[in-house]
C-alpha positions in Angstrom: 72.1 75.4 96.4 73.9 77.1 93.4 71.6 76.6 90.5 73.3 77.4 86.9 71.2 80.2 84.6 72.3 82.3 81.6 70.4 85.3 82.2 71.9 88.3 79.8 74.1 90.5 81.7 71.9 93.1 81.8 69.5 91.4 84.4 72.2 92.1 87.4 73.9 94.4 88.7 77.7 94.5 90.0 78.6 94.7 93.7 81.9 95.3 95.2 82.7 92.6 97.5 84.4 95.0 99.5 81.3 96.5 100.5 79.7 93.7 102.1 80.2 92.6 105.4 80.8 89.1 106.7 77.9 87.2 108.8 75.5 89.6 107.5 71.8 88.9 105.9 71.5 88.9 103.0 68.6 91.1 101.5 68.8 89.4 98.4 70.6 86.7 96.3 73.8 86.9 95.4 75.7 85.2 91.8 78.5 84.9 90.9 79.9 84.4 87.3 81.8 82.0 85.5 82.8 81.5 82.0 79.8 84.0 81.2 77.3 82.3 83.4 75.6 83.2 86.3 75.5 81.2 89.4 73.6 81.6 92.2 75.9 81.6 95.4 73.7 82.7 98.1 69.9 82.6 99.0 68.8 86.2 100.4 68.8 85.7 104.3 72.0 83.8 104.1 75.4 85.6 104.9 79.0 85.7 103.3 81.5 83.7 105.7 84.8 84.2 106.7 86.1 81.8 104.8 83.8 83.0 101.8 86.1 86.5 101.7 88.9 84.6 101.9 88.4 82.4 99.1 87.2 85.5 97.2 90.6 87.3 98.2 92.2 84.2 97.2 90.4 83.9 93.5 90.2 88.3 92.9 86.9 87.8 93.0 86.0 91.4 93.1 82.4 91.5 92.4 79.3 89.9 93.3 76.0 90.1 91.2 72.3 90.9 92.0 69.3 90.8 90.0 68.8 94.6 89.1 65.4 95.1 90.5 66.4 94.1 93.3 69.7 96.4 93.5 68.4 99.3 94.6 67.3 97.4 98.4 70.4 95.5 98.2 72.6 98.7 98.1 70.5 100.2 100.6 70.6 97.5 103.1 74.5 98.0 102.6 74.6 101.1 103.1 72.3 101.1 106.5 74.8 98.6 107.6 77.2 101.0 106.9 75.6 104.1 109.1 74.6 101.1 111.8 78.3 99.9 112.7 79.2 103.1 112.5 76.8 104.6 115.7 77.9 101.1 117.4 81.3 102.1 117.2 80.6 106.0 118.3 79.3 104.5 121.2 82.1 102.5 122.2 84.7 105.5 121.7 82.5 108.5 122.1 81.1 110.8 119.8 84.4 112.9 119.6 85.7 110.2 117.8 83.0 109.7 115.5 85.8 110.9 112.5 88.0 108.4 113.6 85.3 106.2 113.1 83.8 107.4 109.6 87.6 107.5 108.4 88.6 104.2 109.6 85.4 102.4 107.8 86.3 104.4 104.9 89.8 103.1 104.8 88.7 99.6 105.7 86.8 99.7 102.4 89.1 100.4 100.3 92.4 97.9 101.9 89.9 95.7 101.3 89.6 96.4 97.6 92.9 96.4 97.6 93.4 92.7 99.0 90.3 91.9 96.0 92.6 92.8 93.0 94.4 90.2 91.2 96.6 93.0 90.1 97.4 95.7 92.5 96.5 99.0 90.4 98.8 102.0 90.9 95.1 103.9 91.4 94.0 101.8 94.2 97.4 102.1 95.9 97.7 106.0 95.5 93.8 106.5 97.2 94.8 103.4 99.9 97.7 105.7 100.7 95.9 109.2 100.8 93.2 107.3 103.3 95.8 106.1 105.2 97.7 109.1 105.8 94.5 111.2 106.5 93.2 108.5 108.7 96.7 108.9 110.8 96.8 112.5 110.9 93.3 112.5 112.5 94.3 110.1 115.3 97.7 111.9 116.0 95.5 115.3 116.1 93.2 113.6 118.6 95.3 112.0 120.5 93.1 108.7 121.6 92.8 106.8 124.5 94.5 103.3 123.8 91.2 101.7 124.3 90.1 102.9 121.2 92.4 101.2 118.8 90.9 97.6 120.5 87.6 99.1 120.0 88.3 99.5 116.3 89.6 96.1 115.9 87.6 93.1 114.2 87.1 89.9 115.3 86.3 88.6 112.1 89.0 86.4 110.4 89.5 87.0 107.4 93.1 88.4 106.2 92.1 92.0 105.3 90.3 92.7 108.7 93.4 90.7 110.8 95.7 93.1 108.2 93.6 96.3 109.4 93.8 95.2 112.9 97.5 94.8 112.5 97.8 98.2 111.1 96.2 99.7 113.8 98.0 98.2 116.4 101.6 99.3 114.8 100.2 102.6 114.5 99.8 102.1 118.4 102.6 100.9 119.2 104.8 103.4 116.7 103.2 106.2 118.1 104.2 104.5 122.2 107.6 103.9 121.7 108.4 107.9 120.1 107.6 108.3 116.4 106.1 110.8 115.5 106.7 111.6 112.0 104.0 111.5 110.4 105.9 109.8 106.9 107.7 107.5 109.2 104.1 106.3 110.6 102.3 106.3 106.9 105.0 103.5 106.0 104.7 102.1 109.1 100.8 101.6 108.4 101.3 100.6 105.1 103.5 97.6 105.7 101.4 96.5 108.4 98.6 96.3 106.2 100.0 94.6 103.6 102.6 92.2 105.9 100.2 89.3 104.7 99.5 90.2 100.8 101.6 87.2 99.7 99.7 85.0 102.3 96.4 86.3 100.9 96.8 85.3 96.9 98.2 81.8 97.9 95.4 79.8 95.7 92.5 78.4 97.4 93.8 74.9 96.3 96.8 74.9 98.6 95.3 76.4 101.6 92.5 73.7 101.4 95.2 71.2 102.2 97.7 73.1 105.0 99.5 69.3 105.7 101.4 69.6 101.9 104.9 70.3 101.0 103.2 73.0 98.8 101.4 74.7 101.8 104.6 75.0 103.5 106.4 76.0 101.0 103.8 78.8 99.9 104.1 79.7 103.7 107.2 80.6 104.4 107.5 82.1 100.7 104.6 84.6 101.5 106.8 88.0 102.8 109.0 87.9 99.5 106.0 87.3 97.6 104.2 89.8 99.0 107.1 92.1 98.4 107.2 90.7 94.6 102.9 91.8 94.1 103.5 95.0 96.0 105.9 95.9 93.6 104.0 95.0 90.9 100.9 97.4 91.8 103.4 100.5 92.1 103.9 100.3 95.6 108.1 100.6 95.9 108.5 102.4 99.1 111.9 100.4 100.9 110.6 101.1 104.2 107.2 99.2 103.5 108.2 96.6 101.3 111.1 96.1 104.1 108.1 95.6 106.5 106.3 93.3 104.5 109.9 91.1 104.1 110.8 90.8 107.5 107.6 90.5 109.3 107.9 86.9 110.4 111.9 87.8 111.2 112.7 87.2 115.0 114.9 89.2 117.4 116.7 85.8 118.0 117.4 84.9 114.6 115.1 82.0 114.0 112.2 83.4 112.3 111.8 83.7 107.9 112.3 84.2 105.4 116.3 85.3 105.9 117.0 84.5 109.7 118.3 87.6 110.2 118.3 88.5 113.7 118.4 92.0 116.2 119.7 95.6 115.0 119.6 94.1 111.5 116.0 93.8 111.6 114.4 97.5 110.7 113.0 99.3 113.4 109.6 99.5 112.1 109.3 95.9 111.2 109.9 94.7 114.8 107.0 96.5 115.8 104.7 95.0 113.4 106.0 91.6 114.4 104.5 92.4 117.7 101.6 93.6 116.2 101.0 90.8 114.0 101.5 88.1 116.9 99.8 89.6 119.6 96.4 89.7 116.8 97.4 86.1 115.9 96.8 85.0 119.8 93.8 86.8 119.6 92.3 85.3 116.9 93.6 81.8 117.9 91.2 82.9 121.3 88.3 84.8 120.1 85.2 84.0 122.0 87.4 83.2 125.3 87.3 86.4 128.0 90.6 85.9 128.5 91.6 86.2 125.0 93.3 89.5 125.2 94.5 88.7 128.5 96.5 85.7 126.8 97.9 87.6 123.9 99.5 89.9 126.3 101.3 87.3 128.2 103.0 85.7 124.9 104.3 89.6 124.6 104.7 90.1 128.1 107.3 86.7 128.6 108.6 87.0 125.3 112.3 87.8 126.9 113.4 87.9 123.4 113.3 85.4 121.9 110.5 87.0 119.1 110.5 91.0 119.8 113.3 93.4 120.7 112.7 94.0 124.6 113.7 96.9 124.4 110.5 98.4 122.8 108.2 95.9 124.8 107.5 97.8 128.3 106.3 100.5 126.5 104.0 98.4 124.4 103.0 95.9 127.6 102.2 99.0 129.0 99.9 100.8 126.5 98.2 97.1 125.8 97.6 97.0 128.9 95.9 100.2 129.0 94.1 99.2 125.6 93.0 95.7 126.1 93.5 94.8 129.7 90.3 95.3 130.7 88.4 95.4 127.8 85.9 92.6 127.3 84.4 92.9 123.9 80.3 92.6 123.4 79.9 90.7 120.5 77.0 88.5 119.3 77.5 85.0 119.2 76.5 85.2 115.6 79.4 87.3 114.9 82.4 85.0 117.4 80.6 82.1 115.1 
């Protein structure tokens, strides 16, 4: 129950929402403040929801509040979390890619501070973009398996982690189908991250009612306005902001928000739009066995209609490799 008190400020202390993970326990109770008040939100031994870190990305809510004595644990807790998925996923992909790892949690942390801000600040974007870049030149250095980008992926639903997961799959797929410059593939990782930015700050309010003109409408408006915020924060690369315009464009010239259709759709952008349905399907499937199995077939029998078949027997090919046969362990606490 949230229970109203006007403690001073002093009392709590300040906790980056980015740092705490969904479906979780809570090690203590958790406020939030409004007009100068602070409310409690969660009891300790409860957990932040999906939908809780979407609303939150929704309302730049960028910081959650404890009580300070109880700060110290809290942080801790966080921070064992932290080191605990961390040896989880080291023992998925092997302790050669334990960098891959660090570096990817690392980067995860900060897209999702990104995704928090109500304004985009030219700081966040310029440490977003150094992560990203380093986090790429270690995978091209190592030269994974493609079993290890499903490994990294999330099955939580919220639209930084399906952003991330995105990312990583273009980075995939870029790297399959012959680039291999490394500026090319930083933009290519950027715009994937940020394809849904405008779909991320549509207000709480419409999303809450998805059967409204204004749903709809903030729908297919959601590349250009994700172009318009980007822009905003200091992020002006064409390449990305081209990504983030044309993601929902299809290769037969019925997707949004222009209708544009094959060689005039960018290069880079037709591989996230793979990316970003074959993560979709996913999601839509989570919990299922067959999930990944599924999400391959919409690419595989696209025959496009979507996706530029010319890049997809590569990418059938490494998903195939990547996901085919890879059945996820997950708790049913985390699928829930």
């Amino acid at each position: 129950m949230k229970t109203n008190i006007s403690f001073n400020r002093d009392d709590f202390v300040g906790v980056a929402v980015a740092k705490i993970p969904c479906n979780k326990d809570l090690s203590a109770a958790i406020y939030v403040k409004i007009n100068e008040k602070f409310i409690k939100f969660k009891e300790e031994g409860d957990s932040l929801s999906e939908e809780k870190i979407n609303y939150f990305i929704s309302m730049n809510v960028k910081e959650l509040y404890v009580f300070k004595e109880k700060a110290h644990l809290f942080l801790e807790t966080l921070s064992q979390l932290k080191k605990q998925e961390i040896e989880e996923k080291v023992s998925l992909v092997g302790e050669s890619n334990r960098n891959i790892v660090e570096k990817f949690i690392d980067l995860r942390e900060v897209a999702y501070e990104a995704f928090l801000e109500e304004n985009l600040s030219n700081e966040t974007v310029d440490i977003l973009k150094a992560q990203v870049l380093n986090f790429i030149e270690t995978v091209k250095n190592k030269n994974p398996q493609a079993d290890l980008f499903a490994k990294l992926s999330s099955l939580n639903n919220t639209v930084a982690e399906h952003s991330l997961n995105v990312a990583n799959l273009s980075l995939l797929f870029g790297m399959a189908t012959g680039q291999t410059h490394l500026h090319v593939l930083e933009n290519l990782y950027l715009g994937a991250l940020f394809h849904d930015f405008g779909k991320a700050k549509i207000p709480a309010s419409i999303l809450e009612k998805p059967v409204s003109y204004a749903y709809e409408k903030a729908m297919s408006d959601h590349p250009e306005a994700g172009v318009e915020l980007l822009k905003k924060g200091g992020l002006n690369s064409k390449p990305v902001l081209t990504i983030v315009l044309e993601h929902h464009e299809q290769f037969g010239g019925v997707g949004y928000p222009k209708g544009i259709q094959g060689e005039s759709i960018y290069g880079l952008s037709r591989l996230v739009s793979i990316a970003n349905v074959f993560d979709n399907v996913c999601m839509e499937n989570r919990g299922k066995s067959s999930m990944y199995k599924n999400a391959i077939k919409v690419i595989e029998y696209d025959n496009g209609k979507q996706f530029d078949s010319t890049l997809l027997p590569r990418i059938i090919d490494v998903l195939k490799l990547g996901y085919g046969g890879f059945v996820r362990s997950r708790s049913n606490k985390e699928l829930s």
